[in-house]
N, C-alpha and C positions, 0 to 999 in steps of 0.2 A: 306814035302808037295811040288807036283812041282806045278809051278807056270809056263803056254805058255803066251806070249803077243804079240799079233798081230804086226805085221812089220808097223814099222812109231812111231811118238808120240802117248805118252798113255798119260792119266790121272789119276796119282796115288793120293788114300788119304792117311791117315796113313795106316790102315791097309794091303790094299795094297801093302805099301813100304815096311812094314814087312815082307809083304811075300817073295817077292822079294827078299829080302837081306836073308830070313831064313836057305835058305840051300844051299850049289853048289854039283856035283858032282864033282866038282875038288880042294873040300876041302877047307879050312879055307885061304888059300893064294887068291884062286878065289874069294870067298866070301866076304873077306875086299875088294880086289881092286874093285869089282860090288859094294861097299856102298861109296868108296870116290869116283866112277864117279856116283852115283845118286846122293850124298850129293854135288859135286859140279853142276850139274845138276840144282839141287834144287836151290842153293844159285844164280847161273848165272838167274834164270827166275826169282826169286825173290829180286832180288837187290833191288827192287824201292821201298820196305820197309824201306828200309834206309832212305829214302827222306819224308816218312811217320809223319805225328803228332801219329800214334800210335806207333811209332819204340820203342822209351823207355821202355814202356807195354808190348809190345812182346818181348822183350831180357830179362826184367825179367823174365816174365812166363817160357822163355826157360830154365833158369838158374837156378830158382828155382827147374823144372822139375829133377836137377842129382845133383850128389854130386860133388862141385867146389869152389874152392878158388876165382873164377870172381867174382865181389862184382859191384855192383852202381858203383862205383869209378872207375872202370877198364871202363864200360859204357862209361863216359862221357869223359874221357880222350882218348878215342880212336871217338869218335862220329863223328868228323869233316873228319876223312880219311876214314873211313866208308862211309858216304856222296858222300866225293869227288871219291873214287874207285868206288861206284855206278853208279856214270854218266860216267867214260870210256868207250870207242866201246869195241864189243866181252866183250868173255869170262872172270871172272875175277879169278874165283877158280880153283885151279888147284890139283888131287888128285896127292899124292908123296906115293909109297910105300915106307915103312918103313924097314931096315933091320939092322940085328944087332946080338945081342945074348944076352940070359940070363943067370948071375953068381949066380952060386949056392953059393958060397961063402959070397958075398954081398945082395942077394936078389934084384938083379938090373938087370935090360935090361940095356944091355949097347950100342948106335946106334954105328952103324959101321962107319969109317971115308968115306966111298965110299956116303952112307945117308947125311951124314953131309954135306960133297962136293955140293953135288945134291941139298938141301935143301936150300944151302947157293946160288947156280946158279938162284936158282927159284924165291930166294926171291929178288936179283937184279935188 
């Protein structure tokens, strides 16, 4: 399905954003990098949930939503830098493509050291 969006800010709901991320013509490479700049998009306008009395309630709904090892405990332990990262100026999300390769051998992605480099730069 193609999806035009008029020039400037939109306002996406879900389904929306689905569409948007659903297809590229430039294949699966375009596609992920178009969902980590909306998904950090998302996150940079929506910070001041963080700051929120319903923050707790929405991180779970979110987490119950997929299938994840994040638990309550991961929650509350990270909650204070959450907070604090919310009120910095600009941007705070940043999308990182991912590269690397898959071992048929191991059943693993393995990231590539040039990823890792990059990953380690960003989180600085």
């Amino acid at each position: 399905m193609t999806q035009t969006l008029a020039k400037g800010n939109q306002l996406l709901d879900g389904q929306k954003a689905a569409d948007v991320i659903g297809g590229y013509p430039g294949g699966e490479l375009e596609r992920c990098r178009a969902t980590g700049e909306l998904a950090a998009a998302i996150i940079d306008q929506r910070r001041d949930i963080c700051s929120s009395v319903a923050f707790e309630s929405i991180f779970e709904k979110l987490v119950n939503l997929i299938s994840t090892d994040i638990s309550t405990l991961d929650f509350h332990d990270r909650r204070d830098a959450a907070e604090y990262m919310a009120k910095l100026p600009g941007g705070i999300a940043t999308p990182i493509s991912v590269s690397g390769s898959y071992s048929s051998e191991d059943g693993l992605y393995h990231l590539s050291d040039t990823f890792l480099a990059l990953l380690s730069q960003t989180m600085m």
